[in-house]
C-alpha positions in Angstrom: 61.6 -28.1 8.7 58.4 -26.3 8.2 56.0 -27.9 5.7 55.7 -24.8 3.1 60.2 -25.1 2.6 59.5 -28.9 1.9 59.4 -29.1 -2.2 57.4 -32.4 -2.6 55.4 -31.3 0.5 52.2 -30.0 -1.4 52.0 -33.3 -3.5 52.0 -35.6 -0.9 49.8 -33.6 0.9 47.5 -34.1 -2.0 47.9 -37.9 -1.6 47.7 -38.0 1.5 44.1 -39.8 2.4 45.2 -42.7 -0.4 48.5 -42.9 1.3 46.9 -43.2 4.7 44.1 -45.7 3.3 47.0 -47.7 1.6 49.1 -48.3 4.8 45.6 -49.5 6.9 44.8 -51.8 3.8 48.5 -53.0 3.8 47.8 -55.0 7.3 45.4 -57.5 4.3 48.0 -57.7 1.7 50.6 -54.7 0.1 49.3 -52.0 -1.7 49.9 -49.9 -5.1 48.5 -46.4 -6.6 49.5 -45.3 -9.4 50.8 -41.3 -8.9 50.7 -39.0 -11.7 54.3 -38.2 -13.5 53.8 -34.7 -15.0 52.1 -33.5 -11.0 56.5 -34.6 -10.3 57.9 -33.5 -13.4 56.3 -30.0 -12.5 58.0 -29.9 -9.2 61.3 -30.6 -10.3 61.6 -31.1 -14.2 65.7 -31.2 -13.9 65.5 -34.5 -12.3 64.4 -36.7 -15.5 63.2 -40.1 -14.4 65.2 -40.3 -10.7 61.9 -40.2 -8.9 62.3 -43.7 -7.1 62.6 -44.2 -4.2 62.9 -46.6 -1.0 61.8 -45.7 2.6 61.5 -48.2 5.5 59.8 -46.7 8.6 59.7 -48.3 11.8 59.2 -46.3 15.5 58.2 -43.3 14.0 62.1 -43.9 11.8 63.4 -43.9 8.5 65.9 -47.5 8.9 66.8 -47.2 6.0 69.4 -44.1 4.4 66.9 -41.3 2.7 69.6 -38.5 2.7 69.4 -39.0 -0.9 65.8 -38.7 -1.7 63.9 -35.4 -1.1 61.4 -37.2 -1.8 60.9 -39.7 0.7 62.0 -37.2 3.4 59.6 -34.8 2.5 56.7 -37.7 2.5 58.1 -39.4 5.8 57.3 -35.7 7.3 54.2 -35.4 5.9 53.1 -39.1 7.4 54.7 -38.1 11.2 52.8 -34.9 10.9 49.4 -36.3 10.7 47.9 -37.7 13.2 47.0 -41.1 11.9 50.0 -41.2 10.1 52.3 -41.0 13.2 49.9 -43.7 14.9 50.1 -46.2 12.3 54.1 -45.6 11.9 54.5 -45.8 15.7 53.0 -49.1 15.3 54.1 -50.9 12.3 56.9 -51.4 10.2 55.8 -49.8 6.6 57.8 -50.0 3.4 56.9 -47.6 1.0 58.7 -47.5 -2.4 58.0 -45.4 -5.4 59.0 -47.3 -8.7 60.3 -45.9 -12.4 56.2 -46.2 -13.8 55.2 -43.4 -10.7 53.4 -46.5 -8.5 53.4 -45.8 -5.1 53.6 -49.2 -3.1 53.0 -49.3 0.6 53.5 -52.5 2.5 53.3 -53.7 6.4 56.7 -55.5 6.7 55.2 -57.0 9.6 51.4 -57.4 9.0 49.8 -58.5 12.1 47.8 -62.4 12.1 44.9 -62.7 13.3 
């Protein structure tokens, strides 16, 4: 689906460069940034407070069902789309979750030991 059709597309495009930074610094230990609520409630102000979400990426894959959550589909596109996004999810597991409180947390399921 083309970017511009994607509702949440613009926001997590905004984010992006945190997001990206987040899942390189999740190798050390799991991450968290806080996300601002009215950027959401401006994008869809019907949806009242069901803004969380759950994605587990692993080969470039959601594992885990996101048929649900525009959301999370429209930020898993955004991460295979860019370039460093699609290298990093090629090559680690990732769980990404956005809680009730608009925190974004990014973790490496599989963190690699030195």
């Amino acid at each position: 689906m083309d970017m511009q059709l994607r509702k949440y597309a613009p926001l997590w495009s905004k984010y992006r460069p945190a997001i990206l930074r987040m899942m390189l610094e999740a190798a050390e230990k799991p991450q968290q940034y806080k996300l601002m609520q009215h950027e959401f409630l401006a994008m869809d102000s019907k949806k009242k407070g069901g803004f969380g979400f759950s994605l587990v990426v692993t080969k470039n894959k959601a594992v885990n069902n996101i048929k649900d959550s525009e959301m999370a589909q429209d930020l898993l596109n955004m991460l295979q789309l860019s370039r460093k996004g699609s290298e990093l999810l090629g090559t680690y597991t990732y769980e990404i979750m956005l809680d009730r409180q608009f925190t974004l947390h990014v973790s490496q399921v599989n963190p690699v030991q030195e």
